[in-house]
C-alpha positions as CSV (number, residue, x, y, z in Angstrom):
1,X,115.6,51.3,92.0
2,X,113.4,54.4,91.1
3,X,115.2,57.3,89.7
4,X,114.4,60.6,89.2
5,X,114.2,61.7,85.5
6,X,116.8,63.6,84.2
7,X,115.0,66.8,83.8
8,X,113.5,67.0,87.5
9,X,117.1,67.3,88.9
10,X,118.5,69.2,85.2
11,X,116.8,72.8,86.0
12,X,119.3,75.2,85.0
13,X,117.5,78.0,86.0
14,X,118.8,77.9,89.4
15,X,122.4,77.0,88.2
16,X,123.9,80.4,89.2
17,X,122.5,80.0,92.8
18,X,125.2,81.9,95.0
19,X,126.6,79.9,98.3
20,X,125.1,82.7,100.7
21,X,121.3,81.8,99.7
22,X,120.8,77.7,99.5
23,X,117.1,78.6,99.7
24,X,117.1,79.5,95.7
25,X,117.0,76.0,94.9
26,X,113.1,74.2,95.2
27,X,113.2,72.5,98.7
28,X,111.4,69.7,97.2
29,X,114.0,69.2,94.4
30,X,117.0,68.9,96.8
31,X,115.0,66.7,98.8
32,X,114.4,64.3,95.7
33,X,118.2,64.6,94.2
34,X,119.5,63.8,97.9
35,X,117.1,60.8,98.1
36,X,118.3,59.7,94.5
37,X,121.7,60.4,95.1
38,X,121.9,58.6,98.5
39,X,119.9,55.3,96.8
40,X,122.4,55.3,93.8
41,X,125.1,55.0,96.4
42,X,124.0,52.2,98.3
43,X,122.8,50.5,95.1
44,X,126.0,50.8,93.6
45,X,128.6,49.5,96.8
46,X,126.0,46.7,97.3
47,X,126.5,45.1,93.6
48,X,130.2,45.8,93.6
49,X,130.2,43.4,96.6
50,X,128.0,41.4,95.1
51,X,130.2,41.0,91.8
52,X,133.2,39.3,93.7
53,X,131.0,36.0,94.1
54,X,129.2,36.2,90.6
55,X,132.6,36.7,88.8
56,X,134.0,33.6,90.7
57,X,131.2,31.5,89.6
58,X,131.7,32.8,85.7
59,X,135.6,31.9,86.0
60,X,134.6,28.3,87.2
61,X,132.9,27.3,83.9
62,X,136.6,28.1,82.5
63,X,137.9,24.3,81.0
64,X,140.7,23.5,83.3
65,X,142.7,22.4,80.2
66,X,142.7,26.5,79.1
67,X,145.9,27.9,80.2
68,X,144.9,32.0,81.1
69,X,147.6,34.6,80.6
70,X,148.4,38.1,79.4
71,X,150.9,40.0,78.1
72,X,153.0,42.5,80.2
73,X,151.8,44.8,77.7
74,X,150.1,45.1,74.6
75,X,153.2,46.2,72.0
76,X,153.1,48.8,69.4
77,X,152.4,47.7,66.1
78,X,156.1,48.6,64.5
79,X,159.3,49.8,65.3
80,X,159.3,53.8,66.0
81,X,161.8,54.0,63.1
82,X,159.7,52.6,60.7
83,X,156.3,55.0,61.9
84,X,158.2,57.8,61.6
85,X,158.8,56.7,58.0
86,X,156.3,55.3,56.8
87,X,154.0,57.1,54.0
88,X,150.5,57.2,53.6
89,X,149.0,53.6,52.2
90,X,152.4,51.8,53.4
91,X,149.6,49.5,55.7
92,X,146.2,49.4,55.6
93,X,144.1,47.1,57.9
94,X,142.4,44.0,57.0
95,X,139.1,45.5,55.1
96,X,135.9,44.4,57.4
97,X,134.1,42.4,55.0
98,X,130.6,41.1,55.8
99,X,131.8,37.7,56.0
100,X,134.6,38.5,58.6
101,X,131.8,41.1,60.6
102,X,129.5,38.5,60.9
103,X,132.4,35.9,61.8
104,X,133.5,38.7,64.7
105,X,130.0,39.9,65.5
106,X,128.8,35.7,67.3
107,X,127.7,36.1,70.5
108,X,129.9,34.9,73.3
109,X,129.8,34.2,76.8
110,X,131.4,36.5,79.6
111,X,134.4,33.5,80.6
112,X,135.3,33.8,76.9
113,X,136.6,37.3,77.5
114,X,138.5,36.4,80.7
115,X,142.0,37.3,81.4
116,X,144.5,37.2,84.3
117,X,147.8,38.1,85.3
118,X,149.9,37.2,88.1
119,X,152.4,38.9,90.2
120,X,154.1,36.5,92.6
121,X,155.9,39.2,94.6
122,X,156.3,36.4,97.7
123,X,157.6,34.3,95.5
124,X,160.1,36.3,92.9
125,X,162.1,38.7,94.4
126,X,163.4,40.1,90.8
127,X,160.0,40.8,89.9
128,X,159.3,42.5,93.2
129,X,162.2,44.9,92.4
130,X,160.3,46.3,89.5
131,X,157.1,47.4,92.0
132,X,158.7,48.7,95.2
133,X,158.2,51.7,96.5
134,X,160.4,53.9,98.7
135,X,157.9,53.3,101.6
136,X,158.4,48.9,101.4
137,X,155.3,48.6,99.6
138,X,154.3,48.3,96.1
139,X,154.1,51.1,93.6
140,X,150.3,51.9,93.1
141,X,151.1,53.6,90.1
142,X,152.8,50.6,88.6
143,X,148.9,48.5,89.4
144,X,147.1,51.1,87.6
145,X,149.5,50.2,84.3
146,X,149.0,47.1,85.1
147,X,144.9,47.6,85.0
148,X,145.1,49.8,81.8
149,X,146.6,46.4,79.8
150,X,144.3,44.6,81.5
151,X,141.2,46.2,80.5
152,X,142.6,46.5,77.2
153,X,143.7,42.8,76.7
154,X,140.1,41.4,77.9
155,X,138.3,43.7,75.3
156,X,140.4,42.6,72.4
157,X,139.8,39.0,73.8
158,X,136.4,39.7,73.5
159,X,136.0,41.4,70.2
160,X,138.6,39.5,68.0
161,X,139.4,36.4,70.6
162,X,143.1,37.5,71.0
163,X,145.1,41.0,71.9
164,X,147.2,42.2,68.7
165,X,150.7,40.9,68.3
166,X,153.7,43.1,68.0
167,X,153.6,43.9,64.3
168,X,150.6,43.6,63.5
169,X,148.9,46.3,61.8
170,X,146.4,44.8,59.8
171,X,143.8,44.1,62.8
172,X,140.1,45.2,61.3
173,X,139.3,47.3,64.8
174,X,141.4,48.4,67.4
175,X,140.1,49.0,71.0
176,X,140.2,52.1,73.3
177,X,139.4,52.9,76.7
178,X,137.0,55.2,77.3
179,X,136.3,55.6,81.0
180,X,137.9,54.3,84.1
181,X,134.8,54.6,86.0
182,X,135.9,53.6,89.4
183,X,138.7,51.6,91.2
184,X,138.9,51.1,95.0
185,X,141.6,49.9,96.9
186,X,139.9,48.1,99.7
187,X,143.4,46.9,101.1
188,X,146.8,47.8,101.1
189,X,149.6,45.7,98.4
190,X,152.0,44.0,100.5
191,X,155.8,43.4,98.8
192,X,155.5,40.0,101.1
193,X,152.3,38.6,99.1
194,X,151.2,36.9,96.0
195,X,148.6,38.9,93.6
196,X,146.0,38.1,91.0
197,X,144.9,40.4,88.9
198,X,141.9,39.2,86.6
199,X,138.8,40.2,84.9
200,X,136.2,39.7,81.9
201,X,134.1,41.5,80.3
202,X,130.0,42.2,82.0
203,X,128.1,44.0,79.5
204,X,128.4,45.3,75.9
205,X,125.9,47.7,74.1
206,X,127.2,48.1,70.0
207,X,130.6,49.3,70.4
208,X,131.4,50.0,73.8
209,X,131.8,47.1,76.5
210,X,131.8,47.4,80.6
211,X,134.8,45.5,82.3
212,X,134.9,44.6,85.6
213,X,138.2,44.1,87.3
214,X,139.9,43.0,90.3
215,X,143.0,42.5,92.4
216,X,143.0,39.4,94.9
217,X,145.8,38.3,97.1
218,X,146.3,34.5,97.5
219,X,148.3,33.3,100.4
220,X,148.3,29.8,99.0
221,X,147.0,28.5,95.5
222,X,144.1,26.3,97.1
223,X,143.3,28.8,99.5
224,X,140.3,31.9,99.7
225,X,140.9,34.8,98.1
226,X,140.8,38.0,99.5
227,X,139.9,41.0,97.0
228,X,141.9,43.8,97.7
229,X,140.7,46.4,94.6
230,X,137.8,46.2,92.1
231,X,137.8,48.7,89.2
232,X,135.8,48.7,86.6
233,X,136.7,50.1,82.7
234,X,134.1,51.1,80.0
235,X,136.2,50.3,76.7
236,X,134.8,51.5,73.2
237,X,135.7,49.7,69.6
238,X,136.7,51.4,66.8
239,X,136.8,50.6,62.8
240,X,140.5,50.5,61.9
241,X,139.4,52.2,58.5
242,X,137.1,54.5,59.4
243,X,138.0,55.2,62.6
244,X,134.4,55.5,63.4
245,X,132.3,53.0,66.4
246,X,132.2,49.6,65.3
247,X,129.6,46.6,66.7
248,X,130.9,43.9,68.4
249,X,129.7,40.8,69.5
250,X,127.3,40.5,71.8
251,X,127.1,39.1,75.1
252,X,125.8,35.0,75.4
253,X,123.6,35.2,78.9
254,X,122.7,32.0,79.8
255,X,123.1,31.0,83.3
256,X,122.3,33.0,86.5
257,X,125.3,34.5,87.2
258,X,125.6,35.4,84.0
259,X,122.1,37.2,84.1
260,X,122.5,39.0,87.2
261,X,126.0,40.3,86.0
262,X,124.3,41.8,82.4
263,X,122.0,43.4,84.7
264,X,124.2,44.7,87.0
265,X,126.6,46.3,84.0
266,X,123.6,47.6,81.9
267,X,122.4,49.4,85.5
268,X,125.9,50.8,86.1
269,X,125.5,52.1,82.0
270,X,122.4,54.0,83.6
271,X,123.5,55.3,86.5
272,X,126.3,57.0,84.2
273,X,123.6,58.8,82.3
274,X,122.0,59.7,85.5
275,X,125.2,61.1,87.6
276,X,125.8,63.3,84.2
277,X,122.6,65.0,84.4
278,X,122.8,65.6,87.8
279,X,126.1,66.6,87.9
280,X,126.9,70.2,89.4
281,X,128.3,71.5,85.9
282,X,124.3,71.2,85.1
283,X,122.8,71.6,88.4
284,X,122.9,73.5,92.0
285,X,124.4,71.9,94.9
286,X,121.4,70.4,97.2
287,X,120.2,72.4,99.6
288,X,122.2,70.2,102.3
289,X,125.2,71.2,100.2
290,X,124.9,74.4,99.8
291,X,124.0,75.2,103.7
292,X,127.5,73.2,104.4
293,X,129.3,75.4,102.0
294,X,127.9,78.9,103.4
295,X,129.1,77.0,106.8
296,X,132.9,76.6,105.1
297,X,132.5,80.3,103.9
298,X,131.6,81.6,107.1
299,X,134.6,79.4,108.9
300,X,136.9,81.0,106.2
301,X,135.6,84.2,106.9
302,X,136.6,83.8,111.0
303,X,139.5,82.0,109.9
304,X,141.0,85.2,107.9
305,X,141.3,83.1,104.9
306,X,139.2,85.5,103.2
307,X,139.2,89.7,102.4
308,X,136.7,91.5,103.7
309,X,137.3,94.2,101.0
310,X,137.4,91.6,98.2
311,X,133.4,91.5,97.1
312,X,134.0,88.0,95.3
313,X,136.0,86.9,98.5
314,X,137.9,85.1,96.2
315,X,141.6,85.7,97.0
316,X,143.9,84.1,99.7
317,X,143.8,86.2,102.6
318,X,147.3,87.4,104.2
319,X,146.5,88.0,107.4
320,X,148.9,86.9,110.0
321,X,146.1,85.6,112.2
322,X,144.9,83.2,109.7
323,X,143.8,79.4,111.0
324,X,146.9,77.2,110.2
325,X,145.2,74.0,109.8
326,X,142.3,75.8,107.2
327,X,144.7,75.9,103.9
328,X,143.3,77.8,100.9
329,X,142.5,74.7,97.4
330,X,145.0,77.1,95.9
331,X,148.2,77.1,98.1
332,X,147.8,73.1,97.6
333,X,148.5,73.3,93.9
334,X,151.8,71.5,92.2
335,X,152.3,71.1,88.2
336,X,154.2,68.8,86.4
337,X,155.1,69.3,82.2
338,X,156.7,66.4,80.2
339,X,157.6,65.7,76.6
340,X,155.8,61.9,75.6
341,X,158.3,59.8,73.7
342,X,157.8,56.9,71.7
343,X,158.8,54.2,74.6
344,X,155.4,55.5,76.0
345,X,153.3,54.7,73.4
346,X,150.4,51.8,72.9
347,X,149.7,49.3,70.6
348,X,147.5,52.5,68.4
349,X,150.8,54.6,68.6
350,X,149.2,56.9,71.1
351,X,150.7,57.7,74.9
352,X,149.6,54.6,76.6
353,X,146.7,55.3,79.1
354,X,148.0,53.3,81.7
355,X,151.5,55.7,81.8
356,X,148.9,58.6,82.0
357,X,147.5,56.7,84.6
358,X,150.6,56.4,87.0
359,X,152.1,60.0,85.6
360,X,148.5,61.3,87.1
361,X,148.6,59.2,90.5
362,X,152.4,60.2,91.1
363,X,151.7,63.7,90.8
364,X,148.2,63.6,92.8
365,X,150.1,61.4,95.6
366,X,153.1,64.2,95.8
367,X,150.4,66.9,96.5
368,X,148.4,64.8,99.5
369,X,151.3,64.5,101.0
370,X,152.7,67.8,100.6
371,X,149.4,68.9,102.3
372,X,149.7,67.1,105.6
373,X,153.6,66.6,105.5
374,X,153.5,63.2,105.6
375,X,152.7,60.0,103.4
376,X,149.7,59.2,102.4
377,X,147.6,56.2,101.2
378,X,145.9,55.7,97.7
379,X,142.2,54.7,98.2
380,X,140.0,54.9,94.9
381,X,140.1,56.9,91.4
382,X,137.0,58.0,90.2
383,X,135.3,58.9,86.9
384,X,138.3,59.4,85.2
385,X,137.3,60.6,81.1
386,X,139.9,60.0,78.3
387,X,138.7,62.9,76.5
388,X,141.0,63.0,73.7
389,X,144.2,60.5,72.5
390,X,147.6,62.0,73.4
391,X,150.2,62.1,70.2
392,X,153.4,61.1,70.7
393,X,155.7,64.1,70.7
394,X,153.6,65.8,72.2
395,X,154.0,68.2,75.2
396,X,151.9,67.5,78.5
397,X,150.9,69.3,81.5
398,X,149.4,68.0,84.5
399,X,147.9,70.4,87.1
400,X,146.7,69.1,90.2
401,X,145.3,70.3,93.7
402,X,143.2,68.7,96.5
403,X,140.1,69.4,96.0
404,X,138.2,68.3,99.4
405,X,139.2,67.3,102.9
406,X,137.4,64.9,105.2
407,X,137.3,65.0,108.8
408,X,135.7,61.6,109.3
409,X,138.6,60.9,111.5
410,X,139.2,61.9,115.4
411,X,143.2,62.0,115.5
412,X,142.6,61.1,119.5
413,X,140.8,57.8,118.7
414,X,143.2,57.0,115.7
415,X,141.2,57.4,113.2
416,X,142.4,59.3,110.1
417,X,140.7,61.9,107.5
418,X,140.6,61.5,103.8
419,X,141.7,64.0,101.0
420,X,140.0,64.2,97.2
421,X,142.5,65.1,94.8
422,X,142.3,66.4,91.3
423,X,144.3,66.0,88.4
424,X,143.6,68.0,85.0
425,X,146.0,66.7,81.4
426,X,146.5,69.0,78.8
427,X,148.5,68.7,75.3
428,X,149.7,72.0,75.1
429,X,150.4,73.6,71.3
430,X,153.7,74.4,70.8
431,X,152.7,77.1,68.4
432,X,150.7,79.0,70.7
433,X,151.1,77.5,74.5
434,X,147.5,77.1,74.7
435,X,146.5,73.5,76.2
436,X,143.3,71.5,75.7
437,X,142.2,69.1,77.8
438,X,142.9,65.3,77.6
439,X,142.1,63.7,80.9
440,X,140.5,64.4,84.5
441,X,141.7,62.7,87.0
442,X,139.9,62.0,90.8
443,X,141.9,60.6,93.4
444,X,141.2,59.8,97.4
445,X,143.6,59.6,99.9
446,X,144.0,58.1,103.1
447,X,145.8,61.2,104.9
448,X,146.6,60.2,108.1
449,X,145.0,62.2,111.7
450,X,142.4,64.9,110.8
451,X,144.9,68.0,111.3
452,X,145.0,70.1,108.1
453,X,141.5,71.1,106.3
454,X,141.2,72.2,102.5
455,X,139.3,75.5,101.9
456,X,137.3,76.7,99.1
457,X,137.4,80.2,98.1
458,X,135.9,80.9,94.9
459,X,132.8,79.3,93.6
460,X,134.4,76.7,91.4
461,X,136.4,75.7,94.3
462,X,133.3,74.9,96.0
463,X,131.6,73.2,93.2
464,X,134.8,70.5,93.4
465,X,134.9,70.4,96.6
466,X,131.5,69.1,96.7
467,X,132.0,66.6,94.1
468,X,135.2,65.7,96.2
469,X,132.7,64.9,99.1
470,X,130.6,63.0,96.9
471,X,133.6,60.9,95.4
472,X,134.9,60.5,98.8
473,X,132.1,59.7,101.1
474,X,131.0,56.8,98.2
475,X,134.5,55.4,98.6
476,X,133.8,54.6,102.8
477,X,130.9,53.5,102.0
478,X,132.4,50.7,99.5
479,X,135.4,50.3,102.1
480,X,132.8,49.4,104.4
481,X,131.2,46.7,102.6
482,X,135.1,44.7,102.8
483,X,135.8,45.5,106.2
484,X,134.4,42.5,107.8
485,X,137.0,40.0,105.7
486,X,134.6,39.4,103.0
């Protein structure tokens, strides 16, 4: 794939172009960014399809005699009691000597790092009762825990051939994630149906490795499998010492499958580079974009959402006549503040991700369904940053909204519309009530018949709500590649 460089689609001399005049932004830049931002798209849906096989041909080299498992959850290193306690120099962790860095840094191969877990729901009704949801089916927010430990578990299998045991604090590193850079569910979790959940490690630069994960249901044991979500985690190593980036080992590439895997990690590693300098918090929308959103304002404008009086058009209007299926980003919004206890913490005595991860999903579900009344289906999270470790103790706010609003579906034929969702996490100081931000959160939705619309009214609305489109229209695209049974 040809890309274009950073700097061609990284002016920022256009960046306060206004939504009224798309025309500010070089024709022939717009042109370019939409041609690279359309081939990144397919590029990426066609290797995550591609993956499903390559991964199955890595697990087979697995000896038969090795027995794969994984804990429910990787446990903190000591009792709560005993943290709160403890003084400086009660434990320090196993000093990284050459001899041990050089034992830790041999290369390995990709089955090394592979780890699985099951969950029989057909087949264990008590187990079951931990993951059902209200609507019959299981709790999504419950997977994404799940996924979390997952990630986790096959890093540490990879960089010290084993996850941490319950009290132990003497590990030399200690592993944490530091992107959940896409997960798609491609088909619904049935309460009636037997799951694996599995992954292994694809790619590792010096201290950060990409993990590629999946969900597959399996009707019988000698059966196909049929993959239901793929995700994939970048996870980053860190000296238990100096708390700074430590190497691990590298990855042994040997056979094909092998090969084509490294290169497909190492080219989602680029595209990550690429997407952040072309994002819109460093560029203009296209010009494509930006004529759709002077379309929106113009809508909003007819609609009353909008104040003729108000120059920055930038409040709610209150106009009786306003259209009742065009609902202001702002009228969507719902919070949610919580104190983090110690139960929620992680083997680095930090809120676990994965209880960020569901805490996130419960709230952004709540707020799709609020906005067309209804319930509503999880499709994909995307790009979602752990920006900064959440203490225990502390106290957290999640704000969320939806962001964007599809009409890809005609409610007559059936088909049904899709919602982008947001979610921003913020520690809040008790001192001063000022919060700083931990995590972003994207979420899609399946919500249902086209009959409620989001509306932007200020100009960061707009900005998410393209990103929203982005997010969202990438998501049918690697729906599509699984709707023929693949």
């Amino acid at each position: 794939m040809t890309s274009l460089p950073a700097a061609a689609c990284g002016l920022r001399a256009a960046t306060r172009t206004t939504l009224a005049t798309p025309a500010r932004s070089p024709s022939l830049l717009s042109r370019r960014c939409n041609a690279s931002q359309a081939s990144r798209t397919q590029q990426q849906t066609e290797t995550v399809r591609e993956m499903g096989s390559l991964m199955a041909e890595v697990r087979g080299t697995l000896p038969q005699r090795i027995k794969v498992r994984m804990p429910t959850r990787l446990a903190p290193k000591r009792s709560w009691v005993n943290e709160v306690h403890a003084q400086p120099g009660d434990t320090r962790p196993i000093e990284l000597t050459p001899e041990l860095e050089a034992e830790l840094l041999k290369p390995k191969h990709m089955a090394e790092s592979y780890v699985e877990l099951w969950l029989p729901f057909r087949d264990d009704p008590e187990l079951l009762e931990k993951y059902i949801a209200t609507s019959g089916m299981v709790r999504l927010g419950k997977i994404l825990e799940d996924l979390d430990t997952l990630a986790g578990a096959i890093s540490y299998q990879h960089a010290l051939g084993a996850a941490p045991r319950a009290g132990d604090v003497s590990a030399p590193l200690y592993i944490v994630t530091a992107s959940v850079d896409r997960l798609d569910l491609l088909e619904p979790l049935r309460a009636d149906a037997n799951y694996r959940l599995s992954g292994h490690v694809i790619y590792v630069g010096s201290s950060s490795m990409e993990v590629f994960v999946s969900i597959e249901r399996l009707d019988n044991l000698s059966g196909p499998a049929k993959v239901c979500l793929t995700g994939r985690f970048t996870m980053a190593a860190r000296n238990a010492s100096t708390l700074k980036s430590q190497k691990i080992a590298p990855l042994l590439v040997e056979t094909d499958a092998e090969k084509r895997l490294y290169a497909i990690g190492e080219g989602f590693k680029k595209r990550k580079r690429q997407e952040a300098a072309t994002s819109l918090e460093r560029v203009p929308p296209t010009k494509d974009e930006a004529v759709l959103l002077h379309s929106q304002y113009l809508e909003g404008l007819r609609a009353g959402l909008f104040s003729a009086s108000d120059e920055r058009h930038g409040g709610a209007a209150t106009a009786a006549g306003a259209d009742q299926h065009l609902v202001p980003v702002s009228k969507t919004a719902l919070s949610a503040t919580m104190h983090l206890h110690p139960q929620q913490r992680n083997v680095h005595g930090k809120v676990f991700g994965g209880f960020l991860m569901r805490s996130a999903y419960e709230l952004a579900w709540m707020v799709a369904a609020s906005f067309v009344h209804r319930q509503v289906q999880f499709l994909s999270l995307d790009a979602l940053s752990f920006h900064a470790p959440v203490p225990i103790g502390a106290i957290l706010r999640l704000s969320s909204q939806v962001t964007y609003s599809d009409e890809s579906g005609d409610a007559a034929n059936g088909k049904h519309a899709v919602a982008g969702v947001s979610v921003l996490a913020e520690v809040v100081n008790l001192e001063t009530g000022v919060g700083s931000r931990s995590n972003t959160f994207h979420f899609s939705f399946d919500v249902g018949p086209p009959t409620r619309r989001v509306m932007p009214q200020t100009y960061k609305e707009a900005m998410e709500w393209i990103e929203g489109k982005r997010r969202v229209e990438l998501g049918h695209e690697m729906r599509a590649l699984y709707g023929d049974g693949a």
